[in-house]
N, C-alpha and C positions, 0 to 999 in steps of 0.2 A: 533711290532705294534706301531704306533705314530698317534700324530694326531694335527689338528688344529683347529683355529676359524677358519670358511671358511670364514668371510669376512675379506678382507687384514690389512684394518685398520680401522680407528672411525676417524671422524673428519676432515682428511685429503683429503677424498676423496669424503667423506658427507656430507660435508657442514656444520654438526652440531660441535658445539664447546661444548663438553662434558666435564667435566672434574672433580676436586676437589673444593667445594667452602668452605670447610674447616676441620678441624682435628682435633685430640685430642689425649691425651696417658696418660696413668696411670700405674703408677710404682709402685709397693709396696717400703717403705722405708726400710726394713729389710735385711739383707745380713751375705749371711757366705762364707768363703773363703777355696779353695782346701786346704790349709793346714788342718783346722779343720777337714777340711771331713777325711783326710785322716789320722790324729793321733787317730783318737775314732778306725780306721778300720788297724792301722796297716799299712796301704802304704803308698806311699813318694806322698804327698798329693801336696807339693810345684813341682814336679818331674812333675803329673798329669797335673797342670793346665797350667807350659810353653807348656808343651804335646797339650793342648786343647785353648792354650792362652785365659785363661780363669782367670779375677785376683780375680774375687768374682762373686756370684749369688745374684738374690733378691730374696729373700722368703715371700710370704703372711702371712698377720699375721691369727690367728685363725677365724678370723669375715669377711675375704676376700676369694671369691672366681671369677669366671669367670662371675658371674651375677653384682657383685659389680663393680671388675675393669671394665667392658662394660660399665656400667652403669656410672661410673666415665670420662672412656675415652672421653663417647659422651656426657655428660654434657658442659667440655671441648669443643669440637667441634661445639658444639650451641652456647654458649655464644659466641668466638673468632668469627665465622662466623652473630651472627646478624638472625640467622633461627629459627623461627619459627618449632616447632615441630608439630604443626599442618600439617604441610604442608607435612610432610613426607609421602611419599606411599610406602614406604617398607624397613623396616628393618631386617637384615639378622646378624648372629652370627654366625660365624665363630670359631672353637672350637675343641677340643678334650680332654678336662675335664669341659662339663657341669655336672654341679652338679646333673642333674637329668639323669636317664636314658631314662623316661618316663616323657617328662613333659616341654615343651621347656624356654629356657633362653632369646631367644627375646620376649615374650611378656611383660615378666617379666622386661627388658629392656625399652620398648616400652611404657610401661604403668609409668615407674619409672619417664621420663623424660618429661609426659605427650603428650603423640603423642594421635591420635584419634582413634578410633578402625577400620574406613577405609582406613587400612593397608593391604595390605601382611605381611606375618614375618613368618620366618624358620631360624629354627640351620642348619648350614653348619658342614660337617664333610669330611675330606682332609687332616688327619694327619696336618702336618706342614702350608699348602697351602689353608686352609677353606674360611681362610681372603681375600687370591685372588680372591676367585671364587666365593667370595661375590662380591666384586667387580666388577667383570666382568657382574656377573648377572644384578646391580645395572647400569651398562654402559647400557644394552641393554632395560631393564625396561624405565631408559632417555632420551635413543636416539630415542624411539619409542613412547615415549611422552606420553607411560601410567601413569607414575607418574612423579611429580613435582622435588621430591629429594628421592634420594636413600640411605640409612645409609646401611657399610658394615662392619663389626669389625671384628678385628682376638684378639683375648683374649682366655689365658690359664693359668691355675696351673698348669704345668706340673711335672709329677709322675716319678720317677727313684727309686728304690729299693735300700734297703740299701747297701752300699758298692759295689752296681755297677757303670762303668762307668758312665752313664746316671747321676747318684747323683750328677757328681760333674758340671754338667752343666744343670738340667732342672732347670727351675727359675718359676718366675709368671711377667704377665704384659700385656698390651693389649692397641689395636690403634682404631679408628674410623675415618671413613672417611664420609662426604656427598657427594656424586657425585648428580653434577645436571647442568643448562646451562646457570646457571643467577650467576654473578660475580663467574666465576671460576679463580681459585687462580693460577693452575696446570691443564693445557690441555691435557686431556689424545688423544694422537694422532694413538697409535698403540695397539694391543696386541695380543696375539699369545699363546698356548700354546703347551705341548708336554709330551704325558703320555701313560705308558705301565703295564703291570703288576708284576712289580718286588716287590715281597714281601721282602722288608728288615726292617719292621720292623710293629708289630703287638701288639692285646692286645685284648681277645676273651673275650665275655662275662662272667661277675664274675672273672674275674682274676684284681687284684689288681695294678700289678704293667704290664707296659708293654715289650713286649722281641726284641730286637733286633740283627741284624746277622753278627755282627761284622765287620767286616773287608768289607765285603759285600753290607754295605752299603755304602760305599769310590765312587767307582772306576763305577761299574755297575748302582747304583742309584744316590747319588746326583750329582757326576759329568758329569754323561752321560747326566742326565735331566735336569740340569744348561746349561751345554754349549750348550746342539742343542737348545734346546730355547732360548738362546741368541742370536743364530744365526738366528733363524730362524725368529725373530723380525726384527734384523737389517738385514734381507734379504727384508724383507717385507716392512723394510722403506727408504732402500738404504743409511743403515748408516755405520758406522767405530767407532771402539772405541774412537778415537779420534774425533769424533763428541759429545760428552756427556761430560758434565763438573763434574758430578756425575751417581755413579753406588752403587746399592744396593743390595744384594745377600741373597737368605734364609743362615740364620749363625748357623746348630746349636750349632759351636765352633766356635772360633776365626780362627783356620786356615784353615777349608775349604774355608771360603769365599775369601779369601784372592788366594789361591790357584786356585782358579778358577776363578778370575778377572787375574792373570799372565797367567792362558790359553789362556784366551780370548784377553789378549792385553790390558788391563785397567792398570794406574797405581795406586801406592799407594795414591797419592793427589787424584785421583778420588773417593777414597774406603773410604775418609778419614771420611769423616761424617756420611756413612750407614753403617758402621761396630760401633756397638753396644753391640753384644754380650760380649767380653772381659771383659765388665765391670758393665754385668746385670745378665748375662747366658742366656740361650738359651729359650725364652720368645715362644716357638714354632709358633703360629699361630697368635701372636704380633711381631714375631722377624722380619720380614724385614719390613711390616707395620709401629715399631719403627724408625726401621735405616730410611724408607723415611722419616717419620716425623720429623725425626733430618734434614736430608739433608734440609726441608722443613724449618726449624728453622730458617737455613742459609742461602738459596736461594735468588737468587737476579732475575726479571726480565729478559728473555729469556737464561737465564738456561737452558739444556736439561739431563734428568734422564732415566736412564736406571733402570729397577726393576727388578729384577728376582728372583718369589719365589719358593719352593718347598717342596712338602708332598709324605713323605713315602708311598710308595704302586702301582705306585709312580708316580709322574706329576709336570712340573712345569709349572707355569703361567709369563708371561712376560708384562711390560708395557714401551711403549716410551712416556715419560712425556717431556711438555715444560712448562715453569712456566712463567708467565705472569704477566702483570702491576698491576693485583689487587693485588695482594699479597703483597704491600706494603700497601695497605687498612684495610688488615688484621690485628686485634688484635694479635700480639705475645704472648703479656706478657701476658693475661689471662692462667693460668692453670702454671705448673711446667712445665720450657722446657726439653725437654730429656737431652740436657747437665746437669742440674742440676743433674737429677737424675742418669746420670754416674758417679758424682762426689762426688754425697753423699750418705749417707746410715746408718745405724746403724748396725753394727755388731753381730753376734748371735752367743753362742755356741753352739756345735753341740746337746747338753741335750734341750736345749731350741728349734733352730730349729725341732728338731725330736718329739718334744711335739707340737707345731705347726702345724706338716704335718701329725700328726695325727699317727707315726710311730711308738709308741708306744702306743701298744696295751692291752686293761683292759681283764680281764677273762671274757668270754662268749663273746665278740666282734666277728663281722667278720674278 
């Protein structure tokens, strides 16, 4: 089973010029590295992370979780862009550690950054992919001229159990986008997606940590759901990997993504600014959301971006972005740019970390 937007593209053929009028990203500044992880548990921790090209994670501190970093991301993203939060008609969270089970994290969001209460707002959930499909949502809310601006975040704490793989790459971190049709930064031209039911990885109510299927999720999930969605975008816009100056891939290690831009015919100068992970961990439902906003850092003026994200269970979402003259109008410097935040960090032992995430557990706790 597969499936798509049935309409071919946005913008292109519709007259309407949709796209990003501005962003945001917030990184926790805390970080541990596969080695630590790996001396508290006994494996070759340095062994693990060339394994996962992975040189460190960010860790949230105790007072941070997916309602903060959203909240931080799009403050960011309103200052740089000049918006007005009033203006907003809907914002969407994108996620798979809100804090609540019961109880949603954009209002909480929505309300933080002073938006009006004649809003839409829902948590998005899409494993890895929440933040696309916010997006996407936010494109057609736009283009339909029901709302003015659409805010679509992908932000997580992501959860990995002690001494499993997952540990040594789930991180914390989250992006915000405004999609709207007034000084767009980044024209979103196309998007596409392509989802079936491959359960490769889960996490059922009251269970803590979540479980995945090894091997299982390589071959059958992300790369079957990465490349026909890549394709199936640039079928839909008659492109070639060598049309795109930049390419951005859901990372939730360093070497899948990489892995799958040499399928598809991308090189490493194109990978070079949306690969992210390496040197944050795997930020799930911020992580390719980060890598464009890095690309975005960088962009210059008819640019063209390839996105392609993807959530376990499983589906990917696709975007043909072309970046345009405002985006030298854009405020850069407001906020911390993603380079910075791949460059620095504060370092945590693995006692500290694991008191942080909450990993060690008091008597009578769940």
């Amino acid at each position: 089973m597969s499936g798509g937007l049935s309409a071919p593209t946005l913008g292109k053929h519709s007259g309407e010029t949709v796209g990003i009028v501005s962003y945001g990203t917030y990184i926790p500044r805390f970080r541990i590295t596969p080695d630590e992880i790996g001396r508290v548990w006994g494996a070759d921790g340095v062994g693990m992370g060339k394994n996962l090209n992975i040189v460190r994670k960010s860790v949230p501190a105790p007072d941070e979780d997916t309602i903060t970093i959203s909240t931080e991301a799009l403050r960011v993203a309103i200052a740089r862009g000049g918006v007005d939060p009033k203006d907003f008609g809907a914002v969407y969270v994108g996620s798979e550690s809100h804090p609540y089970a019961v109880k949603p994290t954009a209002t909480v969001v929505a309300q933080a950054v002073g938006s009006t209460p004649d809003i839409t707002a829902a948590d998005f959930e899409f494993a890895c992919k929440a933040g696309t499909a916010a997006i996407q949502t936010c494109i057609g809310l736009v283009a339909s001229g029901m709302v003015r601006y659409g805010v679509a975040i992908g932000s997580d704490t992501s959860q990995g159990a002690p001494g499993d793989a997952l540990e040594y790459s789930a991180s914390a971190g989250g992006a915000a986008y405004i999609i709207g049709r007034e000084n767009v930064i980044a024209r979103i031209d196309g998007t596409a997606s392509f989802t079936t039911d491959t359960p490769d990885f889960w996490r059922r109510e009251g269970q803590r940590y979540p479980t995945h299927a090894g091997r299982f999720t390589g071959e059958p999930a992300y790369f079957r759901h990465v490349t026909e969605c890549a394709k199936r975008i640039m079928h839909r816009m008659s492109t070639k990997p060598e049309d795109y100056q930049h390419v951005v891939f859901h990372q939730p290690n360093g070497k899948f993504p990489q892995r799958a831009g040499k399928l598809l015919g991308f090189s490493e100068e194109q990978m070079k600014y949306g690969l992210v992970t390496p040197w944050i961990g795997n930020t799930y439902s911020g992580a390719a959301l980060i890598g464009l906003a890095n690309v975005l850092d960088h962009a210059r003026p008819s640019e063209r971006v390839l996105v392609v994200g993807y959530g376990s269970g499983a589906g990917s979402d696709a975007f043909d972005i072309t970046v345009t003259d405002a985006i030298t109008q854009l405020d850069r410097s407001v906020g911390t740019p993603v380079e910075h935040s791949l460059q620095n960090g504060v370092n945590l032992t693995y006692a500290v970390y694991a008191k942080f995430r909450g990993k060690i557990r008091l008597p009578g706790e769940d």
